[in-house]
N, C-alpha and C positions, 0 to 999 in steps of 0.2 A: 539659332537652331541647337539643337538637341549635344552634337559634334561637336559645336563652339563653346561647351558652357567648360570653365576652369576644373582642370584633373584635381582629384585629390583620393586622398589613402584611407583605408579603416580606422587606421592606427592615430592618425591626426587628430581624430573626433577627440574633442575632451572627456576620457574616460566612460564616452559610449559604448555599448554594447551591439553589436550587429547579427541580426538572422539571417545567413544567406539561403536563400531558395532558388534553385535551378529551375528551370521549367525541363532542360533538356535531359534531366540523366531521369527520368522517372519515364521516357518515354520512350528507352533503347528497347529494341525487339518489337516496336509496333507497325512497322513496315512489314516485316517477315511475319506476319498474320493477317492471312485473308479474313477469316473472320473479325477479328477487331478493329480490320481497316474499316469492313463495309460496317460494324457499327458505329465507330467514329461518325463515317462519313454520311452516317444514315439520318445522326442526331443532327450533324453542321450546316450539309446542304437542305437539309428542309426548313431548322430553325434558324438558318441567318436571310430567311425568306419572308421573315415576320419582322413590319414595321414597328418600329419603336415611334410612339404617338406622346404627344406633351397633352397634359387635358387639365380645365380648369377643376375649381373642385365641385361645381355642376355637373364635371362630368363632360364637357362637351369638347370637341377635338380645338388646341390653338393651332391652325393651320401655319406652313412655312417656318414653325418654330426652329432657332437656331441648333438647339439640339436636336430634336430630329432630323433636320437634312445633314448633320454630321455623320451619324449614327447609318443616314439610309441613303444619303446619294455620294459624298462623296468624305470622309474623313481626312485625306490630307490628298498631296497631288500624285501618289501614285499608288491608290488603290483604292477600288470601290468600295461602298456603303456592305453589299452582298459579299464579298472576298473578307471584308474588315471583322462583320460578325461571325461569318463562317470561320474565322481564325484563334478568335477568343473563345469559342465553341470546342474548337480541335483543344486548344492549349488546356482548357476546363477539362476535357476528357481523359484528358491526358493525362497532366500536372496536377489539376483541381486547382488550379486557381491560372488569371493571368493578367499579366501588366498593360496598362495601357496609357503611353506619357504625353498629357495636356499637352501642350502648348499655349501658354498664357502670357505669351511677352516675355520682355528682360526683367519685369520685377517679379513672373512668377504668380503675381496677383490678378492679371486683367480676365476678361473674356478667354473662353478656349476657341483660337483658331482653326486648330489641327489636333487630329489624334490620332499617335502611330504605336502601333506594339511594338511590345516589347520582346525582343529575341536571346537576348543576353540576363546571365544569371543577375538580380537581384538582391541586394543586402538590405533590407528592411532595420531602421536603427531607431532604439527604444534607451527611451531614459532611465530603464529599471533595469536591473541586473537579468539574466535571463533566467536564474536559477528562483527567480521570486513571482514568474508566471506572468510578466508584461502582457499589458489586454492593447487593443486596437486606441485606448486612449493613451497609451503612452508613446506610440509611434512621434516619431518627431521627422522624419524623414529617409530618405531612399537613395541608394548609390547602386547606380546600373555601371556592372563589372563590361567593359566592353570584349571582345574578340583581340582588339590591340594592344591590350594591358589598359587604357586608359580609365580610369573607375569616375562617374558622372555624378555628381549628387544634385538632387531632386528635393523636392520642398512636398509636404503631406499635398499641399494643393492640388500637385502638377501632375498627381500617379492615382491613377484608378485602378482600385485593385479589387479586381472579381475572382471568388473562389468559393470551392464547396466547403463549410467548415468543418472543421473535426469537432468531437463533439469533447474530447476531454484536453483540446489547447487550443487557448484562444486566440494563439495568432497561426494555428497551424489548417491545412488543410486535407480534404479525405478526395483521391482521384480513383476514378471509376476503376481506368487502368492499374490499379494496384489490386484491388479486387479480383479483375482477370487474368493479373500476371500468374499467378502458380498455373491455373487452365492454359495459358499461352505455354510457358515452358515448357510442361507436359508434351503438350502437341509435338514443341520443337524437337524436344526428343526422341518422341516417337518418330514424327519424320526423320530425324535424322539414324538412327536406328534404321531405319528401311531402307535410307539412302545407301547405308553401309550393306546391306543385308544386298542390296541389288549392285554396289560396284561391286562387291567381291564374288557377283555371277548369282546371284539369287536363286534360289529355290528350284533346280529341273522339276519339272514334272513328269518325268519319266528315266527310266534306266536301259538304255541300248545295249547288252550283251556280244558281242563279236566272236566269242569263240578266242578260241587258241592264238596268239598272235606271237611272233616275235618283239621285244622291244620296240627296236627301230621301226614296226611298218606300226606297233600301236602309236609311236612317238609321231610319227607322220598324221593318223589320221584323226588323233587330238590335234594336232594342229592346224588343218584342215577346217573343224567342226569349231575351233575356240571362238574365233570369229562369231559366228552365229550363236552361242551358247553362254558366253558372256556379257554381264552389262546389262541395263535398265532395258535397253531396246529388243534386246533377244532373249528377256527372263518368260521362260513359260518354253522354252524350245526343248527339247530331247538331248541326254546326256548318251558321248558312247563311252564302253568301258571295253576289256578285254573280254573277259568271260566271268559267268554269276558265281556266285560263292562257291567253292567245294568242287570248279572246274568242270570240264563239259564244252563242248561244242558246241549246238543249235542255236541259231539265232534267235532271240528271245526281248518280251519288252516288261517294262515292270512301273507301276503306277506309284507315282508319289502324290502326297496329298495337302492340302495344306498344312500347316503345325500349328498348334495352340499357340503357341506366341501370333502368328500371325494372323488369326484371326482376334486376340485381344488388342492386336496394332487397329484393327479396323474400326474395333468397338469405340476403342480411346478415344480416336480422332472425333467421332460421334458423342460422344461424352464432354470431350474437352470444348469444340466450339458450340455445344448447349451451356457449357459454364462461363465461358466467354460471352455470351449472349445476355446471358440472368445479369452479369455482373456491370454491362453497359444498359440496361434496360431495354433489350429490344427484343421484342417478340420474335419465337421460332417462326413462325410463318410470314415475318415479313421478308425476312434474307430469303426462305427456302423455295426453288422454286419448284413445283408438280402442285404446289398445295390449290385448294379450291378457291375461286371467287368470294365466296362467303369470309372466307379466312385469313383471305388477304385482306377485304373488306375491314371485319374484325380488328388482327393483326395491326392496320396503320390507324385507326382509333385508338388503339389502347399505346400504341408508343408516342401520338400525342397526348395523349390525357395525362396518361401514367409518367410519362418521361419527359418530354421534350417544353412540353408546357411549363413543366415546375420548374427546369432549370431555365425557362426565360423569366417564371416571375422572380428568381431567386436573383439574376444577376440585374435584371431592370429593378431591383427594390434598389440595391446597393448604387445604382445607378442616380436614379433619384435623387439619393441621400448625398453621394457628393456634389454631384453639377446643380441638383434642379433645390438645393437645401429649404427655400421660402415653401409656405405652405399651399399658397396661390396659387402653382403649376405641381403638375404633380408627373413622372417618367412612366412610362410601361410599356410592354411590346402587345400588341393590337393582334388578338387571336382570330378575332371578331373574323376575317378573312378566307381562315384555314377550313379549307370545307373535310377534311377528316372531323371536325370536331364539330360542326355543324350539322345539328336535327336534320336527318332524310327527312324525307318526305314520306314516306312510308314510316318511319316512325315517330313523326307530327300522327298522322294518321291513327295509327296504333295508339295513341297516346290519348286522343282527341277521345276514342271510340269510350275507352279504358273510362274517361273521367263522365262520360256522358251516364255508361253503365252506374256508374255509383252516385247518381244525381248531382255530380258538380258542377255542372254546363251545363244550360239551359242547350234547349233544341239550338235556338236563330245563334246563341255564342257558340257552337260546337260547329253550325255550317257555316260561320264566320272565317272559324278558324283553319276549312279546309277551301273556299274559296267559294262558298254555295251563299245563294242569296237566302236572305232570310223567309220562312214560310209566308203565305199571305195570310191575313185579317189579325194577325200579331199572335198565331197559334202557337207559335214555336218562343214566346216567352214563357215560359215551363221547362223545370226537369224533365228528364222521360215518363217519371212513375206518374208525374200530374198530366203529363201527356196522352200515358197510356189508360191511365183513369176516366179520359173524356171519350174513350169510346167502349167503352162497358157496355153492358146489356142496361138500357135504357127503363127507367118505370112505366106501368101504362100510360099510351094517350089520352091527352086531356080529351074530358066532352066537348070541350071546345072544337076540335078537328074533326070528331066525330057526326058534329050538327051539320058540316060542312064539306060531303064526301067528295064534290067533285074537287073541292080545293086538295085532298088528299088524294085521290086520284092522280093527280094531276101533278104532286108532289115525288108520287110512286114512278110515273112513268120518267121525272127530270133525273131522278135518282140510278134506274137502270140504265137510263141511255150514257150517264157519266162512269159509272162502275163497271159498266158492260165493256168495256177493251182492257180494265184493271185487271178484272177476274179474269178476259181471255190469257190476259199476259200470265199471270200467275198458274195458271192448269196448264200453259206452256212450261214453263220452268219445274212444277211437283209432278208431272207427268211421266211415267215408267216409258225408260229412253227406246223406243220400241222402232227398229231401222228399218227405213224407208228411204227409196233411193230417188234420188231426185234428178232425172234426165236432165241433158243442158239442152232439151229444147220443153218448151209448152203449149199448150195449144190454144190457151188467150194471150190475149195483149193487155189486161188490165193490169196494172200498176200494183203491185200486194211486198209486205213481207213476207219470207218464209218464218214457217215456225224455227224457233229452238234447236228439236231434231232435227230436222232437217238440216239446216245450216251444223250444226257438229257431224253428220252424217258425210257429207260434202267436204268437211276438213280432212276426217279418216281416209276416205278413198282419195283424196286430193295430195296427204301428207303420204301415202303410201307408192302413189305413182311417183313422186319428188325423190323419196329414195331413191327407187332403182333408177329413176334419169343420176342421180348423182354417182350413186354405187358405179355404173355403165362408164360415165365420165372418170371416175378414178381408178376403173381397171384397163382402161385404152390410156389413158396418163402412164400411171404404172409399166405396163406393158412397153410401152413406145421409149419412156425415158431410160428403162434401163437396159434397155437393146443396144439404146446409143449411150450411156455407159460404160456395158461391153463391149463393144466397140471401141470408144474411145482407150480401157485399159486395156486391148490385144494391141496397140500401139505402144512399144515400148518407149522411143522416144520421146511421142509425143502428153502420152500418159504421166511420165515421169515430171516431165517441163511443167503438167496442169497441177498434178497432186505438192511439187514445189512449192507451184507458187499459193496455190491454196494455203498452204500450209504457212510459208513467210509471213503474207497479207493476216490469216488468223491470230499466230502468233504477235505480231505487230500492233493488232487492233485490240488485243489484250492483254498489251504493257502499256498502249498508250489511255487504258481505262474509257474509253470513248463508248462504249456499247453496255448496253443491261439486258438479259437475258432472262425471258421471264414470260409467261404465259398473258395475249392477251386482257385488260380489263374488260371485263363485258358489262363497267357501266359507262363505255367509250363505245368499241367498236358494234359494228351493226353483225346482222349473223352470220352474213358471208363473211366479215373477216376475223372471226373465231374460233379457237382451234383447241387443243387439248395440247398441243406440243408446244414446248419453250419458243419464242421468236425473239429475234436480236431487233433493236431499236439505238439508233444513233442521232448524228449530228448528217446531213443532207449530203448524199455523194460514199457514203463507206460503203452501200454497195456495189459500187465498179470494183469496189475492192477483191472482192468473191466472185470470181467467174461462174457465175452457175449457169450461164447461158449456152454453154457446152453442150449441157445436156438437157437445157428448159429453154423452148424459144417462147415469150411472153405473146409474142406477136400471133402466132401460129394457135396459141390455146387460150387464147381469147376470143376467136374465130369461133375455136373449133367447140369452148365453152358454150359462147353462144347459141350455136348450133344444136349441141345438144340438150340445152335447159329450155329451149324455148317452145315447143312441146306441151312440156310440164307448166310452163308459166303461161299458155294459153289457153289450158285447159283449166287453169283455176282463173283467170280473166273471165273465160266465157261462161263457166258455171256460175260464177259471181252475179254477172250479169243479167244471164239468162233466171236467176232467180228474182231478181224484181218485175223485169219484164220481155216478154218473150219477142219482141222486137231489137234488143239488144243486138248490132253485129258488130264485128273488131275489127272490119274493113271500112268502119265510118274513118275518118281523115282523124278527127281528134282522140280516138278513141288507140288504133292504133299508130299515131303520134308517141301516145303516152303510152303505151304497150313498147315498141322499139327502144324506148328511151332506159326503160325498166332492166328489159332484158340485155341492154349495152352496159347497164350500171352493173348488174348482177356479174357478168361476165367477166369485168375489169375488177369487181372487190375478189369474185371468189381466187381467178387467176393468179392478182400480185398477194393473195393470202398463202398459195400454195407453191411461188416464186421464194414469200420472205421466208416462210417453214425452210424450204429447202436451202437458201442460204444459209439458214443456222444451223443447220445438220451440218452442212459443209464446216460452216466454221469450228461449230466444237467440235469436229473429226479435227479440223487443223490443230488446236489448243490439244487436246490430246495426243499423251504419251502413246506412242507404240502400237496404234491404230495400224490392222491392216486393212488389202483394198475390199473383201469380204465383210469386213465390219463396215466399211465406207456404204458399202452397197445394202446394207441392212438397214442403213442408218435412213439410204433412200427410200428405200422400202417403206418406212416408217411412216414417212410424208401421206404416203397415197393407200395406207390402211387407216390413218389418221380420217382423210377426204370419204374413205366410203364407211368409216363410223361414225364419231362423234356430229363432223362437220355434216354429214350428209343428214343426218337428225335435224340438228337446229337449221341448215339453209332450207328442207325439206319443209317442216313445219313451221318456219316463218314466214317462208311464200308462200304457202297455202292460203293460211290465213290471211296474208297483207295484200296476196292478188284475187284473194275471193271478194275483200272487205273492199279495195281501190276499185273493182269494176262494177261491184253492186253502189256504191257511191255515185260511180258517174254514171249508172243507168237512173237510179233512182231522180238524179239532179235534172237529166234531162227527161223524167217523168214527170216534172212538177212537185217533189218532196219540197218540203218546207222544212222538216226540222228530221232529227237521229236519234236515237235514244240507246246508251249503252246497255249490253246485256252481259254481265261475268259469269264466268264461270262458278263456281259455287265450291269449290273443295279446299284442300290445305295447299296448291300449288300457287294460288293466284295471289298476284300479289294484295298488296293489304290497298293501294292506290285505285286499282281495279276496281276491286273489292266495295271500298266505297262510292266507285263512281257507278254503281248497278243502279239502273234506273234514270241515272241523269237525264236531261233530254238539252241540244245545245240549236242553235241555226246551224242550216246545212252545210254553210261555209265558214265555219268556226269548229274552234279546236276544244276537245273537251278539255276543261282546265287540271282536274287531276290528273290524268294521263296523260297530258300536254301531245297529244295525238289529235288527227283526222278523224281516222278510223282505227281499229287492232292492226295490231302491227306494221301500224303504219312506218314507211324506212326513212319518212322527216320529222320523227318523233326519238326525242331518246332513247339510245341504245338498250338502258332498264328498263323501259317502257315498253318496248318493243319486242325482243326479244322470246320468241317461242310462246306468243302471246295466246290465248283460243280465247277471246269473249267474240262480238257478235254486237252488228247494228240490228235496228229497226227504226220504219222510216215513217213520216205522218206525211200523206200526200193532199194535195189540195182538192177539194173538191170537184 
């Protein structure tokens, strides 16, 4: 082992030269930076998620290969494959470069067993003087300075050394962290600056006048008021003084305001972690949280592409080149994986559309590549322009047809009967959207689609009653929670014991880093658990942590949820229904089976959405300075104006649609429908997936394969797929 190998000194070397390199002094003050922690941590924990892959020079994976399960299951026995790169990752960021010591036997030479980092400074020793520019071919070997005085030396073999290089020394290296050291310092001092500015009683924002006082009684009730008026916890309180300039009596108040300096404290810190950011490559809107779905989207694309990616192929090249030296195998960390960096699907789509416009992809390779079978009688082997060419306005009929009228005749009427539902469908869709209300009852029983209008006509009045059920739910929410609120703060004791321990468990749960705070993904969650406000996300059980049951019984407003959305979600069931056919009821057994089931789902996502909201209000009130219980109760507030805006929009407008589109499904299937046909919407909102799928046509019990749905917004369909969806089936029934 590494411990056992014979001590020896710099000085012993015959007339060697030595570089020593720390890992650790290039990295003091990276703790004390929230921002360069979380870009550290941003780079480490995602990139030491990616497999390092052996592959021949075909290209094809050697499975089980010895360096790879080093590298990704287990590198020596006491620490993981994921712990191992995430650590070379830290140090790179850090240092710019890091050691990592083979273990190859007593002679140095064998196979690598074990590989354990390196924590202790390093003496790199070169057979050239250092003043003559020694390059990585002069190295001759390595002496790891230990913690106990003991100094190791290492053979070129046995030391893997990964680094970012500098670009004017060739054994030196360039660390991210040096880049955002000056931005870091900055910060520090600006905080600390402030920290000064608030122990020495910060800033009153106000001047209390007293009037005339003796000494003694003004000595008295400064000291009275110091308490409260002093210190980070009581900056912002009212100052008293004797009496205002120039003397006088009446009690009087006088407004102080912020000061320049103090608002350039604010700017700076805004300033400094944007340069701390630039200088570890990570995008503004992947730390920040309030920003859009789009942008986080964005955002964690470009810090793989741009950043994270290069620094795996930079250290897996080096990688390579000592362990894997034969040409035969070849090292690399396997992105293939990483679904940041991997074509959506919507922009295959996009892409696919893009090459077809400029004649590059034939029709059958273009619906290939989005999962559509190829046209029939081999039409679709053509460009578009050769495609669009074969239906031109036609030259006249041969005499031929003409000697033969009823054969044309006869050609005339195969042709309308085939065109005749095309052209209906199309005068549906260019039609001036002219509203027309469609009762949920009718007065046949035949089996039919609604038009287009109609069905949009039906989402509108559909999405607009789903508000106010929602709006009604979050002002009896509202109402109810912060009654018992105030209640629970006219309790002093008891008040006092809850806002504690809130506060410990918060504080707690954000030194022990276990929580991210961050606005749903909504290409995860479905629309009921979507919000516009930050929600905390952990490891299983932090929420006993946060009492928020004080004042939210889950039990009681899943009920009472239910209760009131269901209403609203049987009035888009039946209209659904009653649009294919007027036999439709939602007291058949199977019908409201799957009706119950909907509304108990609905009731349990929107609840624990509006449950985890309010635990994170709770918590960042905990993590926060000098919060009082008026801010706490703002913060409440927040939650259930949150539920009857944003949330009430998308839960409103995706049960419209998902329970108008689920119940005309299951009328149509028990009409006799055979197959569905997607209808999209047509504007700049829909997605490009959509978009393409207009027109499709699948079986009635298959899922259409671009929008990997049922029906529009369907809730067993992905969340991007899903989501605040408006297209529209139509159905072909059997004869």
């Amino acid at each position: 082992m590494l411990r056992d190998r014979r001590p020896i000194t710099v000085a012993s070397i015959g007339g060697q030269q030595s570089l020593t390199l720390d890992l650790d002094a290039e990295a003091r003050g990276y703790a004390h930076s929230a921002v360069a922690y979380r870009c550290v941590a941003a780079i480490a924990d995602n990139g030491s998620s990616v497999p390092l892959v052996v592959r021949r020079p075909d290209g094809s994976v050697i499975e089980g290969h010895d360096i790879a399960t080093l590298f990704n299951k287990r590198p020596n026995p006491q620490m993981s494959g994921r712990v191992f790169k995430s650590l070379i990752l830290q140090q790179g960021e850090l240092a710019g470069q890091s050691f990592v010591w083979l273990d190859r036997g007593e002679t140095g030479l064998g196979p690598v067993t074990e590989a354990h980092i390196v924590f202790d400074p390093v003496d790199v020793i070169v057979d050239k003087p250092v003043a003559q520019r020694p390059t990585i071919a002069n190295v001759i070997g390595f002496i790891i300075r230990r913690a106990d005085g003991v100094r190791v030396p290492v053979l070129p073999e046995e030391m893997l050394w990964l680094r970012y290089p500098h670009p004017f020394d060739p054994l030196g290296c360039l660390a991210p962290w040096r880049a955002a050291r000056h931005a870091v310092d900055m910060d520090a001092y600006a905080r600390e600056w402030q920290r000064s500015s608030y122990k020495n009683g910060a800033s009153p924002t106000g001047v209390v006048y007293l009037g005339q006082m003796e000494p003694s009684e003004l000595t008295k009730a400064r000291a009275m008021w110091r308490s409260e008026v002093q210190g980070p916890a009581n900056a912002g309180k009212n100052l008293l003084v004797s009496s205002p300039p120039g003397g006088g009596t009446p009690i009087s108040y006088a407004r102080v305001s912020l000061t320049a300096e103090e608002m350039d404290y604010l700017e700076s810190r805004v300033a400094n972690a944007a340069e701390v950011m630039m200088a570890f490559g990570v995008p503004h809107d992947y730390l920040s949280a309030g920003t859009t779905y789009e942008n986080r989207s964005a955002a964690k694309t470009l810090l793989w592409s741009d950043t994270i990616a290069s620094k795996l192929e930079l250290f897996g090249s080096d990688i390579d080149r000592v362990l894997l030296p034969s040409d035969s195998e070849e090292a690399g960390f396997d992105l293939s994986g990483v679904e940041a960096l991997q074509e959506s699907r919507t922009a295959l789509v996009d892409r696919t559309v893009n090459l077809v416009d400029s004649d590059v992809l034939m029709i059958d390779e273009a619906r290939a590549d989005i999962g559509r079978d190829p046209l029939p009688g081999r039409t679709g082997q053509v460009t578009i322009s050769a495609y669009r060419a074969q239906y031109q306005a036609a030259p006249p009929p041969l005499n031929r047809a003409s000697e033969m009228p009823e054969l044309e005749d006869a050609f005339r009427r195969a042709v309308v009967e085939v065109l005749a539902p095309v052209v209906q469908q199309m005068t549906q869709l260019n039609a001036p959207a002219t509203p027309r209300r469609l009762e949920l009852t009718r007065a046949d029983d035949t089996p039919s689609s609604p038009s287009l209008a109609d069905i949009n006509d039906a989402y509108d009045s559909l999405e607009a009653t789903g508000r106010r059920a929602v709006e009604a739910l979050a002002k009896e929410q509202q109402t109810r929670v912060l009654r018992d609120f105030d209640r629970l703060m006219a309790k002093p004791n008891r008040s006092a014991e809850w806002l504690t321990e809130v506060r410990a468990q918060a504080c707690a749960l954000a030194r022990e880093q276990l929580l991210t705070l961050a606005p749903p993904d909504l290409d995860v969650v479905p629309a009921a658990r979507a919000t516009a406000l930050d929600v905390a996300g952990g490891p299983d059980g932090w929420e006993e942590r946060i009492k928020a049951r004080e004042i939210f019984d889950p039990r009681y407003w899943r009920r009472r949820t239910a209760e009131v959305l269901r209403p609203f979600v049987e009035r888009a069931w039946r209209r659904g229904g009653v649009s294919i056919t007027g036999s439709f009821d939602l007291d058949e057994p199977d019908v409201a089976g799957a009706l119950d089931d909907r509304v108990d789902e609905l009731a349990g996502q929107v609840t624990r959405t509006t449950e985890q909201v309010l635990r994170s209000q709770l918590l960042a009130h905990g993590v926060a300075e000098g919060e009082s219980v008026p801010e706490l109760r703002a913060r409440i507030q927040r939650v259930f104006a949150d539920l009857s805006d944003y949330r009430a929009t998308m839960i409103a407008r995706t049960e419209s649609v998902g329970g108008y589109s689920a119940a005309s499904h299951m009328a149509a299937l028990d009409a006799g429908a055979v197959r569905k046909t997607w209808l999209s919407t047509d504007d700049t909102r829909t997605r490009a997936t959509h978009r393409a799928a207009q027109g499709s046509s699948v079986a009635l019990n298959k899922r259409f394969p671009l929008t990997e749905s049922r029906w529009p917004a369907d809730p067993a369909a992905p969340a991007n797929q899903s989501i605040q969806c408006r297209c529209a089936l139509t159905f072909e029934f059997e004869e």
